[in-house]
C-alpha positions as CSV (number, residue, x, y, z in Angstrom):
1,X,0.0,0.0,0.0
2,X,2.9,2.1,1.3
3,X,4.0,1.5,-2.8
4,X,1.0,2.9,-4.4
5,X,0.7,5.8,-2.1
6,X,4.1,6.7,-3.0
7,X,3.9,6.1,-6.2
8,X,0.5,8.5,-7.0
9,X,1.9,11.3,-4.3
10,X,5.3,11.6,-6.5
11,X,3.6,11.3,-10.0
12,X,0.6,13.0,-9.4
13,X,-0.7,13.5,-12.8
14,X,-1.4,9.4,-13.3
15,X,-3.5,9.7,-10.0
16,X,-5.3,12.3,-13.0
17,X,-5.3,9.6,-15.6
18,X,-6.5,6.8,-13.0
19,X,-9.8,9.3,-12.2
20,X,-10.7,10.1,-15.8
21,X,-10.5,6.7,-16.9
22,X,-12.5,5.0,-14.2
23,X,-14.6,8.1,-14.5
24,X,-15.6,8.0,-17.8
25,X,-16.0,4.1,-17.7
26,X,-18.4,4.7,-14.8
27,X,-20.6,7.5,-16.7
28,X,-21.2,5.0,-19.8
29,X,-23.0,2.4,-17.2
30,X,-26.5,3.0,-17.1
31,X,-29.6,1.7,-15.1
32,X,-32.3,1.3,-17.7
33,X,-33.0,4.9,-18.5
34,X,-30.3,6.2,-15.3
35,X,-26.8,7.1,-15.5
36,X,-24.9,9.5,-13.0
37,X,-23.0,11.0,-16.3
38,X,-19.2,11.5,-17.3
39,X,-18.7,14.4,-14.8
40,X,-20.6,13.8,-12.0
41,X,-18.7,10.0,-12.1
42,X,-15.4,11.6,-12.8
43,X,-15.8,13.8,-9.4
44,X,-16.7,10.6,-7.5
45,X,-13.5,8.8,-8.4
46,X,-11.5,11.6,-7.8
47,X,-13.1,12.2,-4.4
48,X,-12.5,8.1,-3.9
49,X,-8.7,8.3,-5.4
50,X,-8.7,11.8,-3.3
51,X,-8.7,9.6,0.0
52,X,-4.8,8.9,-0.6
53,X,-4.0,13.1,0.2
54,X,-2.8,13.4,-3.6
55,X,-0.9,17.0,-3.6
56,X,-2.0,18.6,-7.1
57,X,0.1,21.6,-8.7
58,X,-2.1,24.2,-9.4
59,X,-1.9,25.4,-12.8
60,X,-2.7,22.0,-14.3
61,X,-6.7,22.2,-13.5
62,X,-6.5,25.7,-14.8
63,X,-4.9,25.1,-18.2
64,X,-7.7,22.2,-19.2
65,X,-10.8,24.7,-17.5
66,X,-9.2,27.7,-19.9
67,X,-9.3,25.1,-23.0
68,X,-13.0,24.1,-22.5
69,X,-14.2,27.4,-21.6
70,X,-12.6,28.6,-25.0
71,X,-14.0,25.7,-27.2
72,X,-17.9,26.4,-25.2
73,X,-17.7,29.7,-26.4
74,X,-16.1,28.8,-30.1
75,X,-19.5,26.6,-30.5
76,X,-21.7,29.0,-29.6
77,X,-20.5,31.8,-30.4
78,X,-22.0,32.6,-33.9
79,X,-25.4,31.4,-32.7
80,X,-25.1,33.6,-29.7
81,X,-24.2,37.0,-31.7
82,X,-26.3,36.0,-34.6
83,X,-29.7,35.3,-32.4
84,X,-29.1,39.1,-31.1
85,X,-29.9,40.8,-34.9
86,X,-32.2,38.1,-36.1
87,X,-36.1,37.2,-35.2
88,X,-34.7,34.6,-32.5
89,X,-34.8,37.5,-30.0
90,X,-37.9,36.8,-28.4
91,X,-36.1,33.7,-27.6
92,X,-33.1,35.6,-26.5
93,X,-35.0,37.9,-24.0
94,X,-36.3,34.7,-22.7
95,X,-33.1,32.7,-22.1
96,X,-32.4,35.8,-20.0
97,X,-35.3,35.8,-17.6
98,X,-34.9,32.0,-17.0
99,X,-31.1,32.1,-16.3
100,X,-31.9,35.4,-14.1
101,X,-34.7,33.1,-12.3
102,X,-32.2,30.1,-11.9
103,X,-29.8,32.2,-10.2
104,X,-32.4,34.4,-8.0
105,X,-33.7,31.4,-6.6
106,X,-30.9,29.9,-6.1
107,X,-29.5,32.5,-4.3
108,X,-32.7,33.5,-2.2
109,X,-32.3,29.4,-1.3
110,X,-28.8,29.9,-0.3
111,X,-29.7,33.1,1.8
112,X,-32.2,31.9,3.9
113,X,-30.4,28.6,4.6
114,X,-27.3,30.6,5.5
115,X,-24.5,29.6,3.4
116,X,-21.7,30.7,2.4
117,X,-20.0,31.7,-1.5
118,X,-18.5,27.7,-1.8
119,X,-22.2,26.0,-1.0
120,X,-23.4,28.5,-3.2
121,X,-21.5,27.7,-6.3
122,X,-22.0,24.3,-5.4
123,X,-25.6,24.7,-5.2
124,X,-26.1,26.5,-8.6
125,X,-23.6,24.3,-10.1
126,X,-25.2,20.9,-9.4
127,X,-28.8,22.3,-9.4
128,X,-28.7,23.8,-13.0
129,X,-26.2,21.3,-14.1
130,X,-24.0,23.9,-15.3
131,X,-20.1,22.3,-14.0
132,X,-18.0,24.9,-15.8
133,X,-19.6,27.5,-13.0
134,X,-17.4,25.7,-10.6
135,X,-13.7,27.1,-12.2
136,X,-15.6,30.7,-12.4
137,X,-16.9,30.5,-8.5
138,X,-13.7,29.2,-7.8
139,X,-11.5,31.7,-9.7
140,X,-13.2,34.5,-8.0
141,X,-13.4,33.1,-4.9
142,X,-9.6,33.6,-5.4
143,X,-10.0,37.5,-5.5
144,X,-11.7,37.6,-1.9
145,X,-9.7,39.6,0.8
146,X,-10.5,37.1,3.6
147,X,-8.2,34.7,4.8
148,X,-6.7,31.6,2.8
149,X,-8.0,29.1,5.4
150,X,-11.8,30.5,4.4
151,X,-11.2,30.4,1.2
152,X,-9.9,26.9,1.2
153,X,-13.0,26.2,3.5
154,X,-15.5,27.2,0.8
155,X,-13.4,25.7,-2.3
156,X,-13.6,22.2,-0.3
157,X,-17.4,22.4,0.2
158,X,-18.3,23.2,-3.6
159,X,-17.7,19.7,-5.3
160,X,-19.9,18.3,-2.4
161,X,-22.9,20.7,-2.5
162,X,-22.7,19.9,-6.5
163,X,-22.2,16.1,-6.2
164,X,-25.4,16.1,-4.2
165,X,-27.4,18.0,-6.1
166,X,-26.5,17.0,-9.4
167,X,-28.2,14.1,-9.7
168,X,-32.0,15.5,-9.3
169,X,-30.5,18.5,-11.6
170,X,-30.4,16.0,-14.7
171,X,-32.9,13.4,-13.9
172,X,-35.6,16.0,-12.3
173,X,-35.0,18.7,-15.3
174,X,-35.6,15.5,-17.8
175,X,-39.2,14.6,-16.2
176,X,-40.3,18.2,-15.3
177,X,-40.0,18.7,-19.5
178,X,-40.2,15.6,-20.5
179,X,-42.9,14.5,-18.6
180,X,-44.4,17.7,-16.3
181,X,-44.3,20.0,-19.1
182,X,-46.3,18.9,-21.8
183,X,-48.8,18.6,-18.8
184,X,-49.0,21.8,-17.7
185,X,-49.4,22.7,-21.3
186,X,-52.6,21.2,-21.9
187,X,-52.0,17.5,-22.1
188,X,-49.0,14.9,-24.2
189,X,-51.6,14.4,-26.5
190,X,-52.5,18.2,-27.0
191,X,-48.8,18.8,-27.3
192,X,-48.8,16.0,-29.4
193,X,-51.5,17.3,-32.0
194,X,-50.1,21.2,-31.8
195,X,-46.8,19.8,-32.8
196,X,-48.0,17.5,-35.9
197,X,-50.0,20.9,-36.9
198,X,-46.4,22.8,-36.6
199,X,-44.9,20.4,-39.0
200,X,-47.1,20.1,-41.2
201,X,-47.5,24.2,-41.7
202,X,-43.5,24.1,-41.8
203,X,-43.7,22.0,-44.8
204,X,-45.7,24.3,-46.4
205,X,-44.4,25.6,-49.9
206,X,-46.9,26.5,-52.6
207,X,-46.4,24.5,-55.6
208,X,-43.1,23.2,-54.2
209,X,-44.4,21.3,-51.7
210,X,-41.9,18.4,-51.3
211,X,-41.6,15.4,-49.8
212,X,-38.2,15.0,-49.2
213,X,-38.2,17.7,-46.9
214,X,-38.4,15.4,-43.7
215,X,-35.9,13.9,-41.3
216,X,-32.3,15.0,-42.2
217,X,-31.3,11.8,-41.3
218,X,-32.9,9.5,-44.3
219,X,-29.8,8.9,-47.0
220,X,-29.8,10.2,-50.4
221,X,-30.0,7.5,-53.1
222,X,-29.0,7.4,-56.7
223,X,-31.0,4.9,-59.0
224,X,-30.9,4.2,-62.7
225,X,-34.4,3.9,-64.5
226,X,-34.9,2.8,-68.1
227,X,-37.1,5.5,-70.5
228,X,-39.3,3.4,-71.8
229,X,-42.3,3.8,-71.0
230,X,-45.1,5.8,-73.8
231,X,-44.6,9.0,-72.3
232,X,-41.5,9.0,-74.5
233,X,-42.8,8.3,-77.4
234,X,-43.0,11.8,-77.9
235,X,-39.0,13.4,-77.6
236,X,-38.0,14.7,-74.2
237,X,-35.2,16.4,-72.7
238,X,-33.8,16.1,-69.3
239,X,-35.8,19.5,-68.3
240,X,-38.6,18.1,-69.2
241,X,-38.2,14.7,-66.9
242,X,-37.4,17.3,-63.9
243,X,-40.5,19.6,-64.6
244,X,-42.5,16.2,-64.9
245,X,-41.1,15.2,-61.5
246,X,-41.9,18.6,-59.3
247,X,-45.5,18.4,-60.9
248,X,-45.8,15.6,-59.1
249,X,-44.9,17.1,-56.0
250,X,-40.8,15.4,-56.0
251,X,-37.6,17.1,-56.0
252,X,-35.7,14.4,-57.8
253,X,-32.2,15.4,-60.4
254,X,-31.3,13.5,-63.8
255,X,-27.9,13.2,-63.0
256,X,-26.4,10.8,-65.9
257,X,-28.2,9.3,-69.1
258,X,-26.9,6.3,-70.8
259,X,-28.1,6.8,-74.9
260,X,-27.0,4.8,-77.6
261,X,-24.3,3.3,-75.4
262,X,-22.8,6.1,-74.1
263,X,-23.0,6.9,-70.6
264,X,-22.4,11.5,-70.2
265,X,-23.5,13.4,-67.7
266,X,-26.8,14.8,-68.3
267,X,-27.4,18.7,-69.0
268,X,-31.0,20.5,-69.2
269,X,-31.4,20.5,-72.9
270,X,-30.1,17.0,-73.4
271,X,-32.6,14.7,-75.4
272,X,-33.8,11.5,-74.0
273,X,-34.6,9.0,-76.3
274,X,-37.3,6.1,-75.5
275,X,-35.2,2.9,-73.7
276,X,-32.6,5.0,-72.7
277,X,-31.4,4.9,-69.2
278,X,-31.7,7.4,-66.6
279,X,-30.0,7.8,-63.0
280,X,-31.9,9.5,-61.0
281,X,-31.1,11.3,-57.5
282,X,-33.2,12.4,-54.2
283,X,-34.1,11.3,-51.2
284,X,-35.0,8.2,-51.0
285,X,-38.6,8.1,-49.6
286,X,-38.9,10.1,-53.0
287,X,-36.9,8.4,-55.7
288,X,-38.8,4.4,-54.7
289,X,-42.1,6.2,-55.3
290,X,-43.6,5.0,-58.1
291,X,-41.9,5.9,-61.5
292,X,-43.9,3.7,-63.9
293,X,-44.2,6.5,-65.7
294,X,-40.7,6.6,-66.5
295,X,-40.2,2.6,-67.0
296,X,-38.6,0.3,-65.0
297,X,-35.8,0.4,-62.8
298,X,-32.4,-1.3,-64.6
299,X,-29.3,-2.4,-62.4
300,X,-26.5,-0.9,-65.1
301,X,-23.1,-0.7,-63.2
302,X,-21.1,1.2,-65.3
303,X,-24.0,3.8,-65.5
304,X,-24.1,4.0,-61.5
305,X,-20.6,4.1,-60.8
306,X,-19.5,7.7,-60.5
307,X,-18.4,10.6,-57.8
308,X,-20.6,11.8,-55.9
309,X,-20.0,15.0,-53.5
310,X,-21.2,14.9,-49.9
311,X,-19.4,18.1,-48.3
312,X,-20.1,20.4,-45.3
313,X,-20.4,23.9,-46.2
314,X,-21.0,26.8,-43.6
315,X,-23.2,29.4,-44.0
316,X,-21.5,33.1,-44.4
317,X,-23.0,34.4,-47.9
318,X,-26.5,36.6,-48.3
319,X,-27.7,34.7,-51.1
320,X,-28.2,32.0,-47.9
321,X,-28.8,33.0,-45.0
322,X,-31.5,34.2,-43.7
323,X,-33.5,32.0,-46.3
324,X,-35.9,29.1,-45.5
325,X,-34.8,26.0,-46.8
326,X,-37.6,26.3,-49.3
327,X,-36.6,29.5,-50.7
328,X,-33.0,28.3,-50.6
329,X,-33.7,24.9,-52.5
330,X,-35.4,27.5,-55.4
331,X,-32.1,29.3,-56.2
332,X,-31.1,28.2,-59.7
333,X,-27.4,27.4,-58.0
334,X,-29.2,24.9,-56.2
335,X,-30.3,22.7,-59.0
336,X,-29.0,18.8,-58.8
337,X,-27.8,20.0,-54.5
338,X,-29.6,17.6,-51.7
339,X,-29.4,18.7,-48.1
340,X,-28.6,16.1,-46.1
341,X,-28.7,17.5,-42.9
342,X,-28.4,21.2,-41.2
343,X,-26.6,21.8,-37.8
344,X,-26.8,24.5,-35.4
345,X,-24.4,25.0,-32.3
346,X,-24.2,21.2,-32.7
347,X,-27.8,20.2,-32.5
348,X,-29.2,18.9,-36.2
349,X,-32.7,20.7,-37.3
350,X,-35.8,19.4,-38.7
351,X,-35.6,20.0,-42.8
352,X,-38.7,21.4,-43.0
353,X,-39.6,24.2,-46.0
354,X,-39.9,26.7,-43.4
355,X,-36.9,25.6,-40.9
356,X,-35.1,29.3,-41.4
357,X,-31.1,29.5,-42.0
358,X,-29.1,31.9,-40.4
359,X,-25.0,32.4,-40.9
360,X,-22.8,29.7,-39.1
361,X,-25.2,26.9,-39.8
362,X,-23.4,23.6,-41.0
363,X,-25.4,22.1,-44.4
364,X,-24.0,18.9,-45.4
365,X,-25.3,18.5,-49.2
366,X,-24.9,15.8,-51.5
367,X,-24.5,16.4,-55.4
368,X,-22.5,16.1,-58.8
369,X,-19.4,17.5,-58.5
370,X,-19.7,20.2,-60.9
371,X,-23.3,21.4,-58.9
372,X,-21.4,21.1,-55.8
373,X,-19.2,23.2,-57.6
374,X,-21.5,26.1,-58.8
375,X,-23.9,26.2,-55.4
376,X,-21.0,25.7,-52.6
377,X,-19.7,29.5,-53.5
378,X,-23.1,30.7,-53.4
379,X,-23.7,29.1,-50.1
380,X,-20.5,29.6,-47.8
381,X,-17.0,28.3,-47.0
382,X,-16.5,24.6,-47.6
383,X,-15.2,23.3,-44.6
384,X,-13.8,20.0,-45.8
385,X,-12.9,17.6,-43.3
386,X,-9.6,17.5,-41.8
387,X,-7.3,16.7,-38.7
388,X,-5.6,20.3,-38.2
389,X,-6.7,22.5,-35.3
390,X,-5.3,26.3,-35.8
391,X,-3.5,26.3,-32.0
392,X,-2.3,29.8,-32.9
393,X,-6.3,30.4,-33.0
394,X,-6.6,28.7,-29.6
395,X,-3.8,29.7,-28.3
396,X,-4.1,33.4,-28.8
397,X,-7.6,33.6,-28.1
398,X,-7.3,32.4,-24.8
399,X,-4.4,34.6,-24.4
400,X,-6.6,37.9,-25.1
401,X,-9.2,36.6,-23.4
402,X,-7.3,35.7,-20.3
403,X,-6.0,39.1,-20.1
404,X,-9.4,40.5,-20.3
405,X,-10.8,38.8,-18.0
406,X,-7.8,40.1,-15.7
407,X,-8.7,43.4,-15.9
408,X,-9.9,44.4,-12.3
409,X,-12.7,47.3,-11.3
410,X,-13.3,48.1,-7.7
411,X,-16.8,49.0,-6.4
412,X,-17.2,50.1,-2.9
413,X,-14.3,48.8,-1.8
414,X,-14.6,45.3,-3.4
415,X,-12.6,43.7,-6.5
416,X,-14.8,43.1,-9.3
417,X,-13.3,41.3,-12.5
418,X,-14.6,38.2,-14.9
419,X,-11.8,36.3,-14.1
420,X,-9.3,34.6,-16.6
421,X,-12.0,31.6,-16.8
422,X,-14.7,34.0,-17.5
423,X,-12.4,36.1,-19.9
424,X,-11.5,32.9,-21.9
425,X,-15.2,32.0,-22.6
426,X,-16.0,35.8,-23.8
427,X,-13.0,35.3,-25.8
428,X,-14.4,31.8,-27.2
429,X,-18.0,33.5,-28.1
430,X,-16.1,36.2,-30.3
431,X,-13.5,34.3,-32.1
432,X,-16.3,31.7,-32.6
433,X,-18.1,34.1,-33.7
434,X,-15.2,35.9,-36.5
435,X,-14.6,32.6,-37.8
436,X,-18.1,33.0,-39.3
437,X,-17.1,36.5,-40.8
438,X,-13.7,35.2,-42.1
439,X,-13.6,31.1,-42.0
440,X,-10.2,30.3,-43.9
441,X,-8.3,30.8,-40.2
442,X,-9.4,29.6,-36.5
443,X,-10.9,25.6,-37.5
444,X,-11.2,23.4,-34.9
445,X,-12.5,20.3,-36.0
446,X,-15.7,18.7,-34.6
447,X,-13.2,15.4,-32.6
448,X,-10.6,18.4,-31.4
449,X,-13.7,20.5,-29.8
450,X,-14.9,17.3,-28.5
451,X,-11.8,16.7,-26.5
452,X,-11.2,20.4,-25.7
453,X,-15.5,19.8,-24.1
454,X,-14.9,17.0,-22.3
455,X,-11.4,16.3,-21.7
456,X,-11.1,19.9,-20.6
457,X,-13.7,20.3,-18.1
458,X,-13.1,16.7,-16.4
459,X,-9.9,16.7,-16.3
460,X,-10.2,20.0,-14.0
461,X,-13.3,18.5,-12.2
462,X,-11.0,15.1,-11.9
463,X,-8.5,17.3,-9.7
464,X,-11.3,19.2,-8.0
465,X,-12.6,15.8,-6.5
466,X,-8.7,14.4,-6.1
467,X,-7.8,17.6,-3.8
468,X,-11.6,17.8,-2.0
469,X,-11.5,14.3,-1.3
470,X,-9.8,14.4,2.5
471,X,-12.9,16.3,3.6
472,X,-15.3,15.4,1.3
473,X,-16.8,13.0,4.2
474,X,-16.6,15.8,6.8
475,X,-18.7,18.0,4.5
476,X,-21.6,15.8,3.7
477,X,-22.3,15.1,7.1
478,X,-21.5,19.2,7.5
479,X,-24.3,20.0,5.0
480,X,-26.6,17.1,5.4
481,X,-29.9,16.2,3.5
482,X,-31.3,19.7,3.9
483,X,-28.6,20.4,0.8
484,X,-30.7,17.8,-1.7
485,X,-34.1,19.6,-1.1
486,X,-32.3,22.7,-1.6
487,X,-31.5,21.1,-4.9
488,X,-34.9,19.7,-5.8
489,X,-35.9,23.5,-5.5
490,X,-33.6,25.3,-7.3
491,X,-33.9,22.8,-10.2
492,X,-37.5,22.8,-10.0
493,X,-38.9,26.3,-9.6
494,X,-37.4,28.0,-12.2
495,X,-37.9,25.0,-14.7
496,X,-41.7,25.8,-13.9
497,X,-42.2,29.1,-13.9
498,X,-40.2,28.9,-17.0
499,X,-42.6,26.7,-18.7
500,X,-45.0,29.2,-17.7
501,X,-44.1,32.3,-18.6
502,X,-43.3,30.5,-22.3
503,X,-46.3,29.6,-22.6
504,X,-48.6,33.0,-20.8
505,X,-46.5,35.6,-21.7
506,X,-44.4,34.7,-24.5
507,X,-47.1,32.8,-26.3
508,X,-44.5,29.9,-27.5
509,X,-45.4,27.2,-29.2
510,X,-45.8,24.0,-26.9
511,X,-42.7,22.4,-28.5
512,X,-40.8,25.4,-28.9
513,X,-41.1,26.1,-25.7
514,X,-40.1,23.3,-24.1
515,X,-37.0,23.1,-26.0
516,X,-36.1,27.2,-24.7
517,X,-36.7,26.0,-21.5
518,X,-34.0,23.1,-22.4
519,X,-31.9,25.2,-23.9
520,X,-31.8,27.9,-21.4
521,X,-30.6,25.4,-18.7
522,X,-28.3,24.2,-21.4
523,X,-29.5,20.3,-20.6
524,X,-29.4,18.2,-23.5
525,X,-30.5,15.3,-21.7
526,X,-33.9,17.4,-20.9
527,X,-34.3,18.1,-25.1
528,X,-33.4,14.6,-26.2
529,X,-36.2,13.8,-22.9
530,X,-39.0,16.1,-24.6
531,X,-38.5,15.1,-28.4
532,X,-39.2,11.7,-27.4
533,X,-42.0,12.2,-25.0
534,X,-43.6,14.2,-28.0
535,X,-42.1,12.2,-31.0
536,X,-40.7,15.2,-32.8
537,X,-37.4,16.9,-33.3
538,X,-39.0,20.3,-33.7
539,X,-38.0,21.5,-29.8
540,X,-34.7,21.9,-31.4
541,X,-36.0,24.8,-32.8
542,X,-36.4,26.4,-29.2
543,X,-33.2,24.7,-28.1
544,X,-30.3,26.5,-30.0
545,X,-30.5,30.3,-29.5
546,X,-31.1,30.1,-25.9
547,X,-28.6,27.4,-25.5
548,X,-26.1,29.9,-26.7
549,X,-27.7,32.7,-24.7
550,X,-27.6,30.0,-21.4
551,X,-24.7,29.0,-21.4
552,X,-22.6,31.7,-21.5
553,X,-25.4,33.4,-18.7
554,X,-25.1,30.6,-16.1
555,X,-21.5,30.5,-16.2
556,X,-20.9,34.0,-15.9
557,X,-23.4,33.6,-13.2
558,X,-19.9,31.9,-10.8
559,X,-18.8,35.6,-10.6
560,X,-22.4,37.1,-9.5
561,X,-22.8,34.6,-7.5
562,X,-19.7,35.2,-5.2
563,X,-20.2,39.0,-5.0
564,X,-23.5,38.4,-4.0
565,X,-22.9,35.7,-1.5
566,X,-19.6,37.4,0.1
């Protein structure tokens, strides 16, 4: 034993390694719908691996909190600026009020109870199931004139308070929207019903009504036909086949033509003859409808073997954004272009006609090369994948950032600053935000901004537990079980008057309203809760401007928090 302890007290960093791996092993496991999550697990291991008095340099938690706070804010960031000129305001203003009523109630909780900055943080932190408010409490905690033994007291007590209340913060905001919610707005089924009748007016187009605009998950096909049915006994060009198709209500490409034995690519005026072959390209829900009127389908190798473009492109130009997808999908540049999929801050959107498009949205869109070719200009910056992540970007950013967020103000007496932590995430939101404006500099792939999420933040929670972990003990049995009702409260409370002033005063959609209130508390678990509970993926709609808005909100909140509590 003597061995181990010596060996985890001199190399202190694999006592690091030991908690995130057990940790994030222990947040896969699930108990049929329960699982205590990857940081919630991570802090309990460290607390256990804690128990052998591991010394941890300081700087090390710091350095990964600074690298997630910069990649939040990089996600978010054109979402956040862009929902603050667009029609998403409403939404905006009421991201605000809920994060204002998570932290007044929080607060109001904390005061009457009687405790201190440390519970507080703690509290808020585990309640609203925001961890990165931990490094901000904790940063300016640091700035407090009163002694280093208080301070030390109060830093100790936060990973229990938010260890405790965690839990109920992710299962209880799940059922209150999930479940609660569609209940206090008039009924699952009513929900239900308001939601179908959303859709369906979404879809809505005039004479391009189309089919294909449904889940952005269902794969784009390519199929080969042969022309030989009557309608070709008259001549035909390709045009004409495409005008055929969106009379019948398709949006469906010629792509290649095989005629007289030669396969070419197919162009608007190019004649069909009858028992020539035709590849065809849409959705597929569209393309197996039925097409006797073209002839039967043919398996022709040759004629089906050919590139085929599937690219990600990112929204910056006018002639996009700011379009619905069915006004989008009418631009000539947009002939023989499928969208696949569209992804905000992350979260993929319902392809409906209406769904709206706004700058830093994500298309991936499947075509010929040479349409890719014409509409990707037209659309935004191609962001091609790749393994490079501009650390000058990163780097530099969280420089400026940490600099800011240095910058000191005294009122009455009392140091007031955002802290480096809370510099780093204004600093994210902006240069997130610029790569929009100019996106050839500053990419950070979708697997690097994974590990800068999630290895960042639990690697600093992993040595939050490892150093609280000799009193963690002392302060459960300090705080007792009045701290979980605290919790259920300040989860619970603002959740439901969120719901309600959504619904009363903001006149939200059902749907949409659940998904603000999800997005305000920035709890995925609570969206992917509600858009199964009401079988639709339209919440999403609510869920990504305030999730911006919220999550920059509740973890500048760590700073408010202290001042208030101090």
């Amino acid at each position: 034993m003597e061995t181990i302890l010596h060996f985890f007290r001199t190399y202190p960093e694999m006592a690091i390694f030991l908690t995130i791996g057990i940790g994030f092993w222990l947040g896969q496991l699930k108990y049929k719908s329960f699982s205590l999550g990857t940081v919630t697990s991570v802090l309990l291991v460290g607390v256990v691996v804690g128990q052998m008095d591991i010394p941890i340099p300081g700087p090390v938690k710091s350095v990964f909190f600074l690298l997630f706070l910069f990649s939040i804010g990089y996600s978010v960031g054109p979402q956040f600026f862009q929902s603050l000129k667009s029609d998403g305001i409403p939404q905006v203003i009421f991201a605000c009020v809920l994060c204002i009523l998570c932290l007044g109630v929080t607060v109001i909780i904390a005061k009457i109870l009687g405790y201190n900055p440390g519970e507080t943080i703690g509290l808020f932190a585990g309640a609203q199931t925001i961890s990165a408010v931990i490094g901000v409490g904790t940063d300016t905690i640091g700035t407090l004139g009163v002694s280093e033994s208080e301070k030390q007291a109060w830093l100790n007590i936060i990973p229990v308070c938010y260890a405790v209340t965690y839990i109920y913060g992710t299962i209880g905001s799940a059922y209150i929207l999930g479940t609660l919610g569609p209940k206090m707005l008039g009924g699952l089924e009513k929900v239900k019903q308001k939601t179908r009748e959303l859709e369906a007016q979404m879809r809505k187009g005039s004479i391009e009504d189309d089919p294909a605009l449904i889940d952005a998950n269902r794969p784009v096909v390519f199929r080969a036909y042969c022309a030989c049915s009557d309608w070709f006994d008259t001549q035909r060009t390709v045009a004409d086949v495409e005008k055929q198709m969106q009379t019948l209500g398709r949006r469906i490409f010629v792509e290649r033509v095989r005629s007289a034995g030669k396969v070419v690519d197919a162009t608007p005026d190019q004649i069909i003859h009858k028992n020539d072959e035709l590849v065809l390209s849409g959705r597929r829900e569209t393309v197996i409808e039925d097409e006797s009127w073209i002839g039967d389908e043919v398996n022709d190798p040759e004629l089906l073997t050919f590139p085929v473009e599937d690219i990600f492109v990112m929204l910056t130009q006018k002639t996009a954004k700011g379009k619905t997808i069915r006004e989008l999908r009418r631009q000539p540049f947009m002939h023989g272009i499928i969208i696949k999929k569209v992804k905000r801050t992350g979260v993929e959107l319902p392809i409906l006609a209406n769904t709206k498009l706004q700058a830093g949205d994500l298309l991936e869109i499947v075509g010929m090369a040479n349409d890719i070719k014409q509409a990707s200009p037209k659309l935004g910056y191609v962001d091609r994948p790749t393994n490079k992540t501009d650390l000058i970007f990163v780097g530099l950013g969280i420089l400026i950032g940490g600099i800011v967020g240095a910058l000191t103000i005294r009122l009455g007496g009392i140091p007031i600053s955002l802290s480096t932590s809370g510099g780093a995430l204004i600093s994210g939101l902006f240069f997130g935000w610029l790569r929009t404006k100019h996106p050839t500099f500053g990419r950070i792939p979708d697997p690097a901004v994974w590990i800068f999420n999630n290895l960042g933040l639990n690697m600093f929670i992993a040595v939050i537990g490892i150093t609280a972990g000799p009193t963690f003990l002392s302060g459960i049995k300090e705080m007792g079980f009045i701290i979980f009702f605290a919790g259920i409260l300040s989860t619970s409370i603002p959740l439901i008057l969120g719901i309600w002033i959504g619904d009363k005063i903001f006149k939200f959609h059902p749907a949409i309203n659940l998904g603000c209130n999800a997005g305000s508390r920035t709890t995925t678990a609570a969206l992917g809760a509600i858009q199964e509970s009401i079988e639709s993926t339209v919440p999403a709609l609510g869920y990504t401007v305030t999730y911006a808005v919220g999550n920059t909100l509740l973890i500048l909140w760590g700073v408010v928090i202290v001042l208030l509590m101090s």
